[in-house]
C-alpha positions in Angstrom: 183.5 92.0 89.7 184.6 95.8 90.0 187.9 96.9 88.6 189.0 96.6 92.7 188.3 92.9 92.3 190.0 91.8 89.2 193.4 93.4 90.7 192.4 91.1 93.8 191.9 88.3 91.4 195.6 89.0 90.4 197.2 89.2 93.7 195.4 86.1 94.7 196.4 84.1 91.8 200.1 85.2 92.6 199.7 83.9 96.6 198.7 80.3 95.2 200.2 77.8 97.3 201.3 74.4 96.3 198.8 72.9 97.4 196.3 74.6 95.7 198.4 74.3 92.4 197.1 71.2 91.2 193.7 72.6 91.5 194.4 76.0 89.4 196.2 73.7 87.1 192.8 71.6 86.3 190.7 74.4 85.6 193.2 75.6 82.7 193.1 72.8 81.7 189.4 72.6 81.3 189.3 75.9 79.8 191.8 74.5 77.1 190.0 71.2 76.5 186.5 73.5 76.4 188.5 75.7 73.7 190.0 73.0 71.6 186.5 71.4 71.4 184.8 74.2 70.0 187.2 75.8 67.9 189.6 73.3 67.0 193.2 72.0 68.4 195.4 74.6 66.0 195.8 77.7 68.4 197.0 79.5 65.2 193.4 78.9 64.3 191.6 79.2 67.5 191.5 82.4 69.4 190.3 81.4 72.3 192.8 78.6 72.9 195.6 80.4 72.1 195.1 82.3 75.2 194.2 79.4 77.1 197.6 77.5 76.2 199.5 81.3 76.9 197.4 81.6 80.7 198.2 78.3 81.2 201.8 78.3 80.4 201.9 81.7 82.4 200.9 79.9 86.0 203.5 77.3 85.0 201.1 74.1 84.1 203.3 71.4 82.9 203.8 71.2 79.2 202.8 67.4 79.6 199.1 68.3 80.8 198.8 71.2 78.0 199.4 68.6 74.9 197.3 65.8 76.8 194.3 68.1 77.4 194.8 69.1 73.5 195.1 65.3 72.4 191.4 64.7 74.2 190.0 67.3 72.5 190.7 66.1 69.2 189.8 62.8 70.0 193.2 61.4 70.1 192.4 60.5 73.8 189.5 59.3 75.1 189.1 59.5 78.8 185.2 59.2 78.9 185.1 62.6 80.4 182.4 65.2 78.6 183.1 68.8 79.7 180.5 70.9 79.6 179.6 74.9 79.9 177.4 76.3 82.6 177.0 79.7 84.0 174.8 79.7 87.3 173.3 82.7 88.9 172.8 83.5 92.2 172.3 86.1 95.0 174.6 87.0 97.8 174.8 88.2 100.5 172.9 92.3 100.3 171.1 90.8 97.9 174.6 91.2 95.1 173.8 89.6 91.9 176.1 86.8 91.4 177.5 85.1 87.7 179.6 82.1 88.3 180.8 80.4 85.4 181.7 76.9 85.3 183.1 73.7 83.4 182.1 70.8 84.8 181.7 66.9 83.3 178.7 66.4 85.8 176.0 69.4 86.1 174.1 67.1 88.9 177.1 67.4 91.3 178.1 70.9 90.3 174.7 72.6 90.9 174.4 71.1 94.8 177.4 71.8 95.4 177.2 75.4 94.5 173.8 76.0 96.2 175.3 74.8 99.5 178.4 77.6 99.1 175.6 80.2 98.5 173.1 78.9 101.3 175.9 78.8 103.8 177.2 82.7 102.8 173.4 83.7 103.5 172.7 83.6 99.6 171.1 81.6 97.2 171.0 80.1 93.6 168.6 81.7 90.8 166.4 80.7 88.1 168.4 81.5 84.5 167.8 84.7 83.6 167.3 86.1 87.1 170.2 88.3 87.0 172.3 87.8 84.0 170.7 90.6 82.2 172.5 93.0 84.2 175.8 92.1 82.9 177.7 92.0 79.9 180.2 90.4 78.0 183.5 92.4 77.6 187.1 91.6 77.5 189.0 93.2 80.2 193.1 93.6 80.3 194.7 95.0 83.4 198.1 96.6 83.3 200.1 97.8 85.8 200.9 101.9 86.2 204.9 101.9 85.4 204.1 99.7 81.9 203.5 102.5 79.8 202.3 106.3 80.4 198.2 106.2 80.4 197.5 108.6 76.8 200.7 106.4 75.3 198.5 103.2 76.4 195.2 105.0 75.5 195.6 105.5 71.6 197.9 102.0 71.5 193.9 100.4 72.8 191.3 102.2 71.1 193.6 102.1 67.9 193.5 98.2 68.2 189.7 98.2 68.9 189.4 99.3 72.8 186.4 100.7 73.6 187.3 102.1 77.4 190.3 102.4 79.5 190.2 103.5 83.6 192.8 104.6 85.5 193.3 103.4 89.3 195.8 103.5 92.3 196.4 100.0 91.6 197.0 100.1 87.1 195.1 100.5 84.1 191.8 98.6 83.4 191.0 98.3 79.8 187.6 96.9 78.7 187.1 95.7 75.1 184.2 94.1 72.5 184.5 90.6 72.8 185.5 90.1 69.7 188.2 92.6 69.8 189.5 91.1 72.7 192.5 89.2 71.4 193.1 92.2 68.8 193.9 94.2 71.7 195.6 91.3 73.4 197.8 91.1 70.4 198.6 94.7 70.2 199.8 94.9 73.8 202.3 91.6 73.4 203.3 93.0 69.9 204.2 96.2 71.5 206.0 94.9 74.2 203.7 96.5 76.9 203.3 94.4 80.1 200.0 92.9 81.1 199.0 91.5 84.3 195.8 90.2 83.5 193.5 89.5 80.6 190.3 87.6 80.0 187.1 87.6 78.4 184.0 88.3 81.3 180.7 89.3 82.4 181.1 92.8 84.4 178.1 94.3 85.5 176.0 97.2 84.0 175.2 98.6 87.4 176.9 98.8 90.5 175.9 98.3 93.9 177.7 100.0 96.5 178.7 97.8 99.6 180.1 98.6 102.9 181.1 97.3 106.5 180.9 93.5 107.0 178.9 92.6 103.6 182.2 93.1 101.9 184.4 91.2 103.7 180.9 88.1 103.2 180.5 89.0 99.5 184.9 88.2 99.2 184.5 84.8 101.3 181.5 83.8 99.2 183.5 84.8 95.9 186.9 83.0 97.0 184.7 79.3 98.7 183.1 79.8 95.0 186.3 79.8 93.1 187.9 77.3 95.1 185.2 74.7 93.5 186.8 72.2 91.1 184.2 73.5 88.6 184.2 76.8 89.1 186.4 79.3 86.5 185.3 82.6 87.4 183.0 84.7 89.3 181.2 87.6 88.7 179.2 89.9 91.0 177.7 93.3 90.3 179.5 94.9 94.3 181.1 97.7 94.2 183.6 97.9 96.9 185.2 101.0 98.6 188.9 101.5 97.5 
């Protein structure tokens, strides 16, 4: 998404209702189980689930789920659940290339599932490869304007291994390597600067400008995406007016 979108991403993930909790809740979860199982169930040892544990912990998932979603990783519990990565590509509405990136222990419900969200926005699901090429992995940290003064903020990134930081009306969007992500992660919490939002993404290489009602179909298509049980993030190459 555009640098608009991941502050929307932030204000959405603030609104969350109780009812929808329980839903957020399981897809840290599977973002911790996905880390533990690939890198081990030591965070001290395990980038990636160290942030997992510190997102989940930050949209207050019970302690209780965090250790038992660690415990099946390792093996300790076995609920015959195997979690698996997918990404899926897509069109939108205008034609917007769409990334949506899932974990899901059953690709043959998943995949339906998501073509009828996309059918039903006046989209469709892609072939692999379709429109992945046009985006790129990067970590990306947002922090809000009264944190820190923007050159202060600029030489504490790049000096921890940033490679671009824009300013907006809404914060400061920093974009990093992916592996100098948690480097600059690190740096910010070390130095005591306030984040709103971190994580590692796809954002696109080239934008497409959209305007009138496609962005108001291109938000409902991204938000009935996300609200899938299988469904982490979503990526799409629009690039809204401010």
């Amino acid at each position: 998404m555009s640098g608009h979108n991941k502050w929307s991403k932030v204000k959405r993930l603030k609104e969350v209702t109780d009812k929808k909790k329980s839903a957020l809740y399981s897809k840290y979860i599977k973002e911790i189980s996905i880390a533990a199982k690939h890198g081990g169930a030591d965070p001290a040892n395990n980038a990636r689930l160290k942030k997992a544990i510190s997102d989940a912990k930050a949209q207050s998932v019970p302690k209780d789920n965090i250790e038992r979603a660690l415990k099946k990783a390792s093996g300790e519990l076995d609920d015959g659940q195997t979690l698996e990565e997918i990404t899926y590509e897509g069109y939108g509405p205008g034609g917007v290339a769409v990334l949506v990136e899932c974990i899901t222990d059953k690709r043959a419900r998943t995949q339906p599932e998501l073509r009828k969200i996309f059918e039903r926005s006046g989209g469709n699901i892609a072939e692999a490869g379709a429109v992945a090429w046009g985006f790129e992995r990067k970590g990306v940290i947002l922090v809000p304007k009264d944190a820190i003064e923007e050159n202060a903020l600029m030489e504490k990134t790049l000096e921890a291994g940033a490679e671009d930081l824009n300013s907006s009306s809404e914060g400061y969007e920093i974009t990093t390597p992916p592996n100098e992500f948690m480097q600059v992660v690190d740096a910010l919490e070390n130095a005591k600067i306030a984040t709103e939002f971190s994580e590692l993404s796809f954002i696109p290489k080239n934008k497409v400008k959209v305007e009138g009602e496609l962005v108001d179909k291109i938000n409902q298509l991204v938000e009935n995406l996300e609200e899938n049980d299988d469904v982490q993030r979503v990526t799409t190459n629009a690039d809204f007016p401010d």
